[in-house]
N, CA and C of each residue as an Amber inpcrd file, in Angstrom:
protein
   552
 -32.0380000   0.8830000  -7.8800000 -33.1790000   0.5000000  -7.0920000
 -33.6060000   1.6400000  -6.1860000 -32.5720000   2.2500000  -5.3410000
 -32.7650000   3.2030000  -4.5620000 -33.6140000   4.5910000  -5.6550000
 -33.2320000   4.8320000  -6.4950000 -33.9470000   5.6370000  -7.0290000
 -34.9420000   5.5240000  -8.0580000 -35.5020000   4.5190000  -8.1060000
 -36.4520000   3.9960000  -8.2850000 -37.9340000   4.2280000  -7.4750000
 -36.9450000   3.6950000  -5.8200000 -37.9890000   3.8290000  -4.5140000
 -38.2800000   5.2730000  -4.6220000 -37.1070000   6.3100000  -4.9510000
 -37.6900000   7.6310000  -4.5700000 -38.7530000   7.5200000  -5.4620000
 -38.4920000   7.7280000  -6.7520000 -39.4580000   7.8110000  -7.5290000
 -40.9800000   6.9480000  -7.5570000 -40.9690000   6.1950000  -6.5330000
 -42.0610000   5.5540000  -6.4070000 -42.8590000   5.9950000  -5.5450000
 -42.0810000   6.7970000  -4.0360000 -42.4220000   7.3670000  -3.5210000
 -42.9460000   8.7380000  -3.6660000 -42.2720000   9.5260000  -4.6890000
 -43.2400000  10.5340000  -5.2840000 -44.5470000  10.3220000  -5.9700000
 -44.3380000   9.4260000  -6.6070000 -45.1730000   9.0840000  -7.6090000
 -46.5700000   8.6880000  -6.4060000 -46.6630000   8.0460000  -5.3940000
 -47.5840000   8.2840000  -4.6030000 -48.1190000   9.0120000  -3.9250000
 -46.8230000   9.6030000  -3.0590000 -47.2770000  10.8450000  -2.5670000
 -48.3880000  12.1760000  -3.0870000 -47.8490000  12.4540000  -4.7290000
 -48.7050000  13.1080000  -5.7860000 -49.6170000  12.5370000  -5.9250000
 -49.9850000  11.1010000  -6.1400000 -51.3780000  10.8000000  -5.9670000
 -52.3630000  10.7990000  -5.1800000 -51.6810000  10.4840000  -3.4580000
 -52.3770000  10.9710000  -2.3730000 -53.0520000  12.4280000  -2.6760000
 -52.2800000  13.3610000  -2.6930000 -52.6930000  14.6140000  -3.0850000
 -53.4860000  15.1400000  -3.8090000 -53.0040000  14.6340000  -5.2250000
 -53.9580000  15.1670000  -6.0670000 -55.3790000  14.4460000  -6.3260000
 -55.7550000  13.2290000  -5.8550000 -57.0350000  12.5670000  -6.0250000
 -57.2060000  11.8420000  -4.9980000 -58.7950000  11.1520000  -5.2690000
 -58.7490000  10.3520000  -3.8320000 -58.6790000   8.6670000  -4.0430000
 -58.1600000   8.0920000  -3.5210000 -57.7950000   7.3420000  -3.4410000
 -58.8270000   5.4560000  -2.6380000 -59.3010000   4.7210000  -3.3560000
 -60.2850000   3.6870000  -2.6720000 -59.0400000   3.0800000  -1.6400000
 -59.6880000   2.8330000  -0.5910000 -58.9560000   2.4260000   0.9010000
 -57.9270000   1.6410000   0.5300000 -58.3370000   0.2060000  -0.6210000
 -57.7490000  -1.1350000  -0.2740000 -56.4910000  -0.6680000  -1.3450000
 -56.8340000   0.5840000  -2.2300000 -55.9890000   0.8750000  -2.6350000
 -54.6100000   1.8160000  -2.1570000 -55.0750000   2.4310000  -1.4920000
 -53.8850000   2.9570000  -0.4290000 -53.6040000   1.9520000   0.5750000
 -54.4570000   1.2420000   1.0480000 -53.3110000   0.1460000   2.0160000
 -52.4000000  -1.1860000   1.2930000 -52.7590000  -0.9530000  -0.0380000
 -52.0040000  -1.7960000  -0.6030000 -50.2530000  -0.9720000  -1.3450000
 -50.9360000   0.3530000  -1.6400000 -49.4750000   1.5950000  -1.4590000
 -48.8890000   1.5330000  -0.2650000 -49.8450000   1.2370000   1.0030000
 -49.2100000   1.2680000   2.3640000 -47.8430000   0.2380000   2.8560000
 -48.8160000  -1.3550000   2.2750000 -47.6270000  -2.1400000   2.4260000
 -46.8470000  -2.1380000   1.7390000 -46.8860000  -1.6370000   0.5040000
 -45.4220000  -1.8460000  -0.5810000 -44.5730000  -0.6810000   0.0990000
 -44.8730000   0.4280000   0.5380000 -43.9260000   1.5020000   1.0620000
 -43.8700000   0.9660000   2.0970000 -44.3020000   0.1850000   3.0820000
 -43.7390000  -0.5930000   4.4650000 -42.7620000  -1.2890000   3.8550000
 -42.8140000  -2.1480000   3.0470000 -41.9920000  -3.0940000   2.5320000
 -40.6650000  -2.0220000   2.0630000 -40.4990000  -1.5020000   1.0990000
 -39.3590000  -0.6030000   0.4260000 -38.8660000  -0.1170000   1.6120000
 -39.3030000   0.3100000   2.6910000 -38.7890000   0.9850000   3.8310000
 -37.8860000  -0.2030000   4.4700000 -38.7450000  -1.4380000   4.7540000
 -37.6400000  -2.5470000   5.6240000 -36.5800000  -3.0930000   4.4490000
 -36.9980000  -2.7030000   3.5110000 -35.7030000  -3.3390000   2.1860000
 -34.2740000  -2.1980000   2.6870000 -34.8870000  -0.8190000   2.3990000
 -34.1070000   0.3540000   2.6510000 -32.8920000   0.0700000   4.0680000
 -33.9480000  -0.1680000   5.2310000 -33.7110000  -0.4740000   6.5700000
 -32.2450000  -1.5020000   6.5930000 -33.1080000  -2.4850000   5.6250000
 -31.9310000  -3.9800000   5.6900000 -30.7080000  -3.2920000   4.9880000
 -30.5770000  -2.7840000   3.8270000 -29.3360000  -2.0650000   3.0490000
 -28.9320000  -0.9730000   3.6890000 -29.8680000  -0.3650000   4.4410000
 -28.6110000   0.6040000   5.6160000 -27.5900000  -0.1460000   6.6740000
 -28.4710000  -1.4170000   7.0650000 -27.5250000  -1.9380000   8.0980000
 -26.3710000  -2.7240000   7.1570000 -26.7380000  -3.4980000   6.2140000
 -25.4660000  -3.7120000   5.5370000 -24.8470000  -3.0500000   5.0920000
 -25.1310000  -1.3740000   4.4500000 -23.8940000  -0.6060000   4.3940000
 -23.0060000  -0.3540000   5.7180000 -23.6630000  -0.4550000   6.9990000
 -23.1590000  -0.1230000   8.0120000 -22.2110000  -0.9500000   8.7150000
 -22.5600000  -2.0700000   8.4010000 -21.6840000  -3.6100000   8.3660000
 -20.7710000  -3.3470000   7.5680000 -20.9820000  -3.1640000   6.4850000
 -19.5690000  -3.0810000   5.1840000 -18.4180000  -1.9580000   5.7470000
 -19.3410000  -0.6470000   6.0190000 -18.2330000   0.0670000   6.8070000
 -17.3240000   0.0820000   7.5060000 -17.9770000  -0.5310000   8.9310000
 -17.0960000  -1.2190000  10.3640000 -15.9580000  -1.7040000   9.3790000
 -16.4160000  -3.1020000   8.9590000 -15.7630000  -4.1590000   8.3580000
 -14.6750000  -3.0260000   7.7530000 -14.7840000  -2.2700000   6.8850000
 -13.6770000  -1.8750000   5.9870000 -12.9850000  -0.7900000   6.9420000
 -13.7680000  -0.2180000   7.7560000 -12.9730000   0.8140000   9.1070000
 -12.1010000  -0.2840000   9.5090000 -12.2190000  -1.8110000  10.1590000
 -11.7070000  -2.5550000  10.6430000 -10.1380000  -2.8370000   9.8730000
 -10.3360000  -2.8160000   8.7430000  -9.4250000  -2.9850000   7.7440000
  -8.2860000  -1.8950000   7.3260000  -9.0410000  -1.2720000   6.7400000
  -7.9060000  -0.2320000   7.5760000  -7.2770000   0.6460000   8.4310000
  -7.7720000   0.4110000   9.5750000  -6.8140000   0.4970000  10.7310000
  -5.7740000  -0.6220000  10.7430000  -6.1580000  -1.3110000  10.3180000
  -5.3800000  -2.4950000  10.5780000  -3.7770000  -2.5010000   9.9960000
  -4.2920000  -2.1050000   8.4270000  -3.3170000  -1.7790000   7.6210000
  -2.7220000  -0.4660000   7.7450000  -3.2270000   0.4430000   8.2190000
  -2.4480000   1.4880000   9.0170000  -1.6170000   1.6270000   9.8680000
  -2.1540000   0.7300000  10.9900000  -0.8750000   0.2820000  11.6710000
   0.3890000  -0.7430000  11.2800000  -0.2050000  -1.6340000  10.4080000
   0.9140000  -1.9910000   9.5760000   1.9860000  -1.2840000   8.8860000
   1.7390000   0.0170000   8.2770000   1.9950000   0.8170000   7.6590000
   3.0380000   1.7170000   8.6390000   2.3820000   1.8080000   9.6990000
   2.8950000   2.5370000  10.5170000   4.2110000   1.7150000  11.1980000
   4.2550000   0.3250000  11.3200000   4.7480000  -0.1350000  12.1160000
   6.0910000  -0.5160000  10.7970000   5.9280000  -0.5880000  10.3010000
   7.0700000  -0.7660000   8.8960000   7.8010000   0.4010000   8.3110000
   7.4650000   1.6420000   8.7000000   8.0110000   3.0770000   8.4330000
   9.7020000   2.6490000   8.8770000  10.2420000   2.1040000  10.2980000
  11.5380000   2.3120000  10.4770000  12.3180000   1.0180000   9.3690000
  11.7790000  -0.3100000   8.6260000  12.0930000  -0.6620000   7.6430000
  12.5600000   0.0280000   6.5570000  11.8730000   0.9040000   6.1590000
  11.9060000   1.8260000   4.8130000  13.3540000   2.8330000   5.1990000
  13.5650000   3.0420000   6.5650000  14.6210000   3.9290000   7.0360000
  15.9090000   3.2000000   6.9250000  15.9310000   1.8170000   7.2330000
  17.0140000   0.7120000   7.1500000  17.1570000   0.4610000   5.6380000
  16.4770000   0.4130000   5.0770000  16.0850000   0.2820000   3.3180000
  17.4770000   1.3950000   2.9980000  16.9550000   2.9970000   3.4430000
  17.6200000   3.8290000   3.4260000  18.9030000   3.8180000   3.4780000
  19.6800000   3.3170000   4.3920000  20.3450000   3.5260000   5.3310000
  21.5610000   2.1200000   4.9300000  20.7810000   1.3630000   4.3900000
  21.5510000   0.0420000   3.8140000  22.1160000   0.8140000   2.2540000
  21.5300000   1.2570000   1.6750000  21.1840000   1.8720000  -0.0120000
  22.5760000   3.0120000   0.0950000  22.8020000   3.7260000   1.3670000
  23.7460000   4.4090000   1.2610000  25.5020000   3.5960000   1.4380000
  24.9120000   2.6330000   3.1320000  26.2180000   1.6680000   3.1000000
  26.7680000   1.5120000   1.8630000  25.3940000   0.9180000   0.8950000
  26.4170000  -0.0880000  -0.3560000  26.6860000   0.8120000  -1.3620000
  26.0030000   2.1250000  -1.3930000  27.0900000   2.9340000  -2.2380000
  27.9360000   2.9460000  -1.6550000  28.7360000   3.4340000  -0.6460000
  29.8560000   3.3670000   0.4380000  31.0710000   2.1520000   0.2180000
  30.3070000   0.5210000  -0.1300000  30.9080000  -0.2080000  -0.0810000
  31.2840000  -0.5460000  -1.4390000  30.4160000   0.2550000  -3.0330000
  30.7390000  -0.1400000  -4.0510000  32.3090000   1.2840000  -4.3680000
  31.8520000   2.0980000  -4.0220000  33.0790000   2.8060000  -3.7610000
  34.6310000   2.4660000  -3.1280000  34.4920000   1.9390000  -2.3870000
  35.6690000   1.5680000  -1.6730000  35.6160000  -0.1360000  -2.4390000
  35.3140000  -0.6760000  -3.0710000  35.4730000  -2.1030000  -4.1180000
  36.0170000  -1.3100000  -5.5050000  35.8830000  -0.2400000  -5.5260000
  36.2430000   1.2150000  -6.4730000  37.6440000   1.1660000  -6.1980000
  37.5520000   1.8660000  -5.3990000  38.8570000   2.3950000  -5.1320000
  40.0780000   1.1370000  -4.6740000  39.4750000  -0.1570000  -4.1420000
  40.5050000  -1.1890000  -3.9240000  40.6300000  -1.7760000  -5.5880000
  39.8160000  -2.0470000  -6.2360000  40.1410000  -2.3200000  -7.6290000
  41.3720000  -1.6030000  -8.0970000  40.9610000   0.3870000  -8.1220000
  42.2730000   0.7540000  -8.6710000  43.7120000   0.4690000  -7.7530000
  43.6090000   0.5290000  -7.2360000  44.8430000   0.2160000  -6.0720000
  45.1780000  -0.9070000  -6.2550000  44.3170000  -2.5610000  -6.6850000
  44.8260000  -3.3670000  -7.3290000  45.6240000  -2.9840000  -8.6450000
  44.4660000  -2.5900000  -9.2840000  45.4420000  -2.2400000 -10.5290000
  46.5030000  -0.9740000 -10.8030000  46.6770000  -0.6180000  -9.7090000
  48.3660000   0.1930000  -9.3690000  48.9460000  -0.3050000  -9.0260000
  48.7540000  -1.8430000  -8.0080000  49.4400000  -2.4770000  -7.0520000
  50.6690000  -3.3960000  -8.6530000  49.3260000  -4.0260000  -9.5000000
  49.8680000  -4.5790000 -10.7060000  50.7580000  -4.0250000 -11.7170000
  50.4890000  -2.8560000 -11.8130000  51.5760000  -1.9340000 -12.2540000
  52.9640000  -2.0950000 -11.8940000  52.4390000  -1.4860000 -10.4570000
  53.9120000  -0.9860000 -10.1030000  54.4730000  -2.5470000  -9.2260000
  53.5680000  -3.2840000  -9.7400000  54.4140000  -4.8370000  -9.0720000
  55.2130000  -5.2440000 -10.3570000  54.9110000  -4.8440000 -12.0510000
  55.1380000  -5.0610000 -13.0270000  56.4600000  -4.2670000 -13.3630000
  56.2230000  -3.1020000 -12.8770000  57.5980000  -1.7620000 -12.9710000
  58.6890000  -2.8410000 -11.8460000  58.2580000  -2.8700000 -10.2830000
  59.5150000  -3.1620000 -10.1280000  60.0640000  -4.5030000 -10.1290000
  59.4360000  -5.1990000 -10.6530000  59.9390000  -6.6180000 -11.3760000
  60.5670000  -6.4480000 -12.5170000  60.6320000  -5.2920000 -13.5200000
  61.3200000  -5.0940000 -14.3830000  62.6780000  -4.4030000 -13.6280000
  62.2070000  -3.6550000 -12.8600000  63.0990000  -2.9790000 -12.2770000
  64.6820000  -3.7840000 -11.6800000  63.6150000  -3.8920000 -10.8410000
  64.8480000  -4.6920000  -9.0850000  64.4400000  -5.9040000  -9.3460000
  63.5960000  -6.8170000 -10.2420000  63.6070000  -8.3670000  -9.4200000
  62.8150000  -8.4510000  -8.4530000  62.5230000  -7.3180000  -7.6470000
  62.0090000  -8.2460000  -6.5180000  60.3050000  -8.2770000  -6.3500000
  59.8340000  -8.4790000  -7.0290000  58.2690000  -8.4630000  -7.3890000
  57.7350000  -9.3630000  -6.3270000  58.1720000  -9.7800000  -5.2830000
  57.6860000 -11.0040000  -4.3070000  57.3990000 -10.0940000  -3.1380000
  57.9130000  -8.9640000  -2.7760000  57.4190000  -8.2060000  -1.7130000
  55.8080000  -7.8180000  -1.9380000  56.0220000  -7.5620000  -3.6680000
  54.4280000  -6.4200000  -4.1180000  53.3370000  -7.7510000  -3.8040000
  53.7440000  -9.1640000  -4.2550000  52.8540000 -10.2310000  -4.4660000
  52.2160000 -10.2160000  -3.3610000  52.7200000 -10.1140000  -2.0150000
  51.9220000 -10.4150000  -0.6280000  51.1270000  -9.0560000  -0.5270000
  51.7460000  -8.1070000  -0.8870000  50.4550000  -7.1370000  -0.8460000
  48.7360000  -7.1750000  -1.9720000  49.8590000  -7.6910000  -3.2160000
  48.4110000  -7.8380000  -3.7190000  47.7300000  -9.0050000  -3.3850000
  47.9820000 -10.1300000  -2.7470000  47.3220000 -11.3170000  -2.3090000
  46.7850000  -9.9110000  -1.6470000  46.9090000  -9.7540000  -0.2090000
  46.1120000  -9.2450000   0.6390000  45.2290000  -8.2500000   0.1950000
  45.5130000  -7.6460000  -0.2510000  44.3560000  -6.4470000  -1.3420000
  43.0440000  -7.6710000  -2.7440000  43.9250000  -8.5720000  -2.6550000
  42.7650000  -9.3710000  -3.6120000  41.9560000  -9.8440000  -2.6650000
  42.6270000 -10.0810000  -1.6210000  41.6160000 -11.1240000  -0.3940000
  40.4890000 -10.0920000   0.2600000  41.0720000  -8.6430000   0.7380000
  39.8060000  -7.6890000   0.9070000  38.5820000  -7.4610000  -0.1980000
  39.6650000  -7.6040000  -1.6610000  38.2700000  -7.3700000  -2.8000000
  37.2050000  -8.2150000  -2.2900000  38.2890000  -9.8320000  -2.7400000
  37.1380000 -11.0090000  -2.1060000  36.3350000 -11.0620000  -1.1200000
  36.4930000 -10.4930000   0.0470000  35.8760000 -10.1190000   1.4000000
  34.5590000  -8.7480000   1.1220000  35.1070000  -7.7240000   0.3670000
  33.7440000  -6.9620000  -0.2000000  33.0600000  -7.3570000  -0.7370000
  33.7430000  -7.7060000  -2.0990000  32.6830000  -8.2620000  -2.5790000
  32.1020000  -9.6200000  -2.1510000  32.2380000 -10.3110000  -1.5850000
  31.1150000 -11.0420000  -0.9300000  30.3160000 -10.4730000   0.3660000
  30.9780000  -9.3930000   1.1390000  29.8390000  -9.1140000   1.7010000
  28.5610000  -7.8420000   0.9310000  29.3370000  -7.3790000  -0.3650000
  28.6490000  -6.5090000  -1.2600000  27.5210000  -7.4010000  -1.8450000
  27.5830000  -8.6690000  -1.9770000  27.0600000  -9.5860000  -2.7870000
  25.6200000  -9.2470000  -1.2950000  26.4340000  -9.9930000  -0.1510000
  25.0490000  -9.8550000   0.8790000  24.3360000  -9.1560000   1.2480000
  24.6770000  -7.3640000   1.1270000  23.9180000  -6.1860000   1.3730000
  23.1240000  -6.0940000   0.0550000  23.4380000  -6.7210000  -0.9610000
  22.6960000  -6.5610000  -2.3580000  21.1760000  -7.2940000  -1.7350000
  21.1480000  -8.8410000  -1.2720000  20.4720000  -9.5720000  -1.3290000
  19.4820000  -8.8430000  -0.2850000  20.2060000  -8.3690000   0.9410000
  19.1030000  -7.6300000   1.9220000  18.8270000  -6.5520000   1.3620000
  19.4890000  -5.8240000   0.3990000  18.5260000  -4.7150000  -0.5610000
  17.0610000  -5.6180000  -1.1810000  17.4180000  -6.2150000  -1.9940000
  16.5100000  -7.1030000  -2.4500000  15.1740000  -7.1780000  -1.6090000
  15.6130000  -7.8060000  -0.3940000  14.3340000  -8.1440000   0.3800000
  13.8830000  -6.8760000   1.2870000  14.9660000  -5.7370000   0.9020000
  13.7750000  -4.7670000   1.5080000  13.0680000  -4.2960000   0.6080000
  13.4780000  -3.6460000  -0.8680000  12.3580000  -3.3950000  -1.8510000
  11.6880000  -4.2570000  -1.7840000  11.7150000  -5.8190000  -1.3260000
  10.4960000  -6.5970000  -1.4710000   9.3970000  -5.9080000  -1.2180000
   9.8900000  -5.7440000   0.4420000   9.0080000  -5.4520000   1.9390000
   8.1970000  -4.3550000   1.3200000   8.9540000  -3.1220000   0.8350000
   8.8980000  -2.2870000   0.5350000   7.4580000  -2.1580000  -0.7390000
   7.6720000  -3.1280000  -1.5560000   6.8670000  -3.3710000  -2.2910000
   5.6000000  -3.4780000  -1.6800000   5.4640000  -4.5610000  -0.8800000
   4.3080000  -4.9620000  -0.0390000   3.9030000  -3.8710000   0.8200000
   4.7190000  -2.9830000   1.3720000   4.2220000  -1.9890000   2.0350000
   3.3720000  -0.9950000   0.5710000   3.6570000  -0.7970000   0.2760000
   3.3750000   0.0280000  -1.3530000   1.8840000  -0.2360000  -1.6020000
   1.8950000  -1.6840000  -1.8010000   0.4070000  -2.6030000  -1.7260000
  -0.2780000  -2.1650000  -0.5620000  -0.0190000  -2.0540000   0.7070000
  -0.8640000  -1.7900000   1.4320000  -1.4640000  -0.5240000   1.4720000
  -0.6200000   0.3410000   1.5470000  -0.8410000   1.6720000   1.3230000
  -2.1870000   1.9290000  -0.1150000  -1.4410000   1.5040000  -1.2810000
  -2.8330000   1.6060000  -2.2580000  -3.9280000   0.5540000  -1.5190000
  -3.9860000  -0.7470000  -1.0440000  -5.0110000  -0.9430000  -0.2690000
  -6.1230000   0.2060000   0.3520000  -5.3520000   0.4120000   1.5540000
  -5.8250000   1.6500000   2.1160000  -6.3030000   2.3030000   1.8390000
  -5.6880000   3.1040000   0.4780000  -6.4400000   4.2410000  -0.5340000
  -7.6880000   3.7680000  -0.5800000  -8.1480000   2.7280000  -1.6100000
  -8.9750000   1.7540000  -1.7400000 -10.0940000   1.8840000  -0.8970000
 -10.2390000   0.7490000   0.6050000 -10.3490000   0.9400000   1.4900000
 -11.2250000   2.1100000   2.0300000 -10.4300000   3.3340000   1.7110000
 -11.0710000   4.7680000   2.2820000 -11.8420000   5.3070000   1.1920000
 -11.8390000   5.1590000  -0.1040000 -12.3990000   5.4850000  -0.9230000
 -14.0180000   4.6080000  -0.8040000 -13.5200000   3.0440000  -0.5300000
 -15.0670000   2.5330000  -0.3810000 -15.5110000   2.6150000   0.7910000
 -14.7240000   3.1460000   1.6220000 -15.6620000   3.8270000   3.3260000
 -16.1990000   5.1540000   2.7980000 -15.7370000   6.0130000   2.0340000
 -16.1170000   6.9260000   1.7540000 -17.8450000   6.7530000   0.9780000
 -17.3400000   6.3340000  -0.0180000 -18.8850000   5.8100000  -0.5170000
 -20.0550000   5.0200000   0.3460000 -19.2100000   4.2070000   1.0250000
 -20.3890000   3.4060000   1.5700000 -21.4390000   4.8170000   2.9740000
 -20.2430000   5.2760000   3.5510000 -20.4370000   6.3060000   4.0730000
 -21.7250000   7.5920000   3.3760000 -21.3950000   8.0440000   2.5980000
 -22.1630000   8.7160000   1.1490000 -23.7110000   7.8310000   1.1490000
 -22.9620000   6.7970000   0.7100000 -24.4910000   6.1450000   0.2670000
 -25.8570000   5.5540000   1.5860000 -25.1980000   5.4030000   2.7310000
 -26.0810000   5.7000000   4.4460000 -26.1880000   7.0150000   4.5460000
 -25.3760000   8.0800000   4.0310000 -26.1630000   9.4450000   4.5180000
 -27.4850000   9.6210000   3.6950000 -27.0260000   9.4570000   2.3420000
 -28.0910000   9.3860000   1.2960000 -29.3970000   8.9200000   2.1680000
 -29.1170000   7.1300000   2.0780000 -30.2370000   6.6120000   2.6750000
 -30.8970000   6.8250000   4.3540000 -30.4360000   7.6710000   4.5760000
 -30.7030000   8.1100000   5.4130000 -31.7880000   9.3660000   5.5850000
 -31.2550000  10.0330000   4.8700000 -31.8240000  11.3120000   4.4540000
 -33.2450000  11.0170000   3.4240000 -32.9950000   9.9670000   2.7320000
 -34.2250000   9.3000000   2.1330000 -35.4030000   8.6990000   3.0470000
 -34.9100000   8.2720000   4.3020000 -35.5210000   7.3020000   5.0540000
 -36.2900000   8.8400000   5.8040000 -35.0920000   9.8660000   6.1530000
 -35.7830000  10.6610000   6.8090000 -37.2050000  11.1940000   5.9450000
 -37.5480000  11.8150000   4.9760000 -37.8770000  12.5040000   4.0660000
 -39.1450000  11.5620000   3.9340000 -38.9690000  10.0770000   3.7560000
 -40.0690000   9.3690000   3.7790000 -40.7420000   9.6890000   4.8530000
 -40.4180000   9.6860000   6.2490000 -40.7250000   9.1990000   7.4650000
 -41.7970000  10.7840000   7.8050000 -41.2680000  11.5670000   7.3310000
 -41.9700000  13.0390000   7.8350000 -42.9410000  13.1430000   6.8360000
């Protein structure tokens, strides 16, 4: 539409110029270019509306963005714990299964395999104790890639967002520069 108007607007202008023109016929060019001008007018202020609106938006989500950064650090920071804690569920496993060994050697040995038993109860009861709290740092992993996710979303939002401020931006300078160009 917009370039249409230009072209409509040349297309008169050259006629002004090059011939002359009966009155009722230029004031009837007059109001249709009054008119295209308040059409123009109305679609600048709604690009200008759309703008705010989407400036509004993302700031918004910027500070969201911003305000969720020390999440992503705990994300971090949890991700290392539970390597930490699948390691040491590592290393108590083998130590179970040395404990079983050598609870197996000295029951062949000496008989007395009832000393090793209370140690491996207690070494099974820490597994049990990791791994259930391994089970719970899993689940708050979980819900921070959630978060994490959703932060992700916002961010391409944003992109978004600035890309159609950008245009809408673009397309008021345009019409602007059109409006000027008419106006002189």
């Amino acid at each position: 539409m917009v370039k249409t108007n230009e072209k409509n607007y040349r297309t008169t202008f050259i006629n002004l110029m090059s011939e002359t023109i009966p009155p009722e016929q230029l004031l009837q060019q007059l109001l249709q270019l009054q008119s295209e001008n308040a059409c123009l007018k109305s679609l600048c202020e709604e690009y200008k509306f759309i703008a705010n609106t989407r400036e509004t938006e993302w700031r918004t989500l910027s500070l969201k963005t911003v305000n969720n950064i020390p999440l992503q650090s705990n994300i971090e920071n949890q991700g290392a714990e539970i390597k930490n804690l699948h390691e040491q569920v590592r290393d108590l496993q083998q130590r179970i299964e040395g404990g079983f060994n050598r609870e197996n050697e000295l029951a062949r040995e000496a008989g007395t395999a009832a000393n090793y038993l209370g140690e491996n109860d207690d070494l099974k009861s820490k597994l049990h104790y990791l791994q259930s709290e391994l089970a719970e740092e899993n689940e708050q992993v979980k819900r921070m890639y959630n978060q994490n996710a959703v932060l992700q979303n916002y961010v391409s939002r944003i992109a978004e967002l600035e890309s159609l401020l950008s245009n809408a931006e673009e397309e008021i300078s345009r019409l602007k520069k059109e409006n000027k160009e008419f106006n002189e």
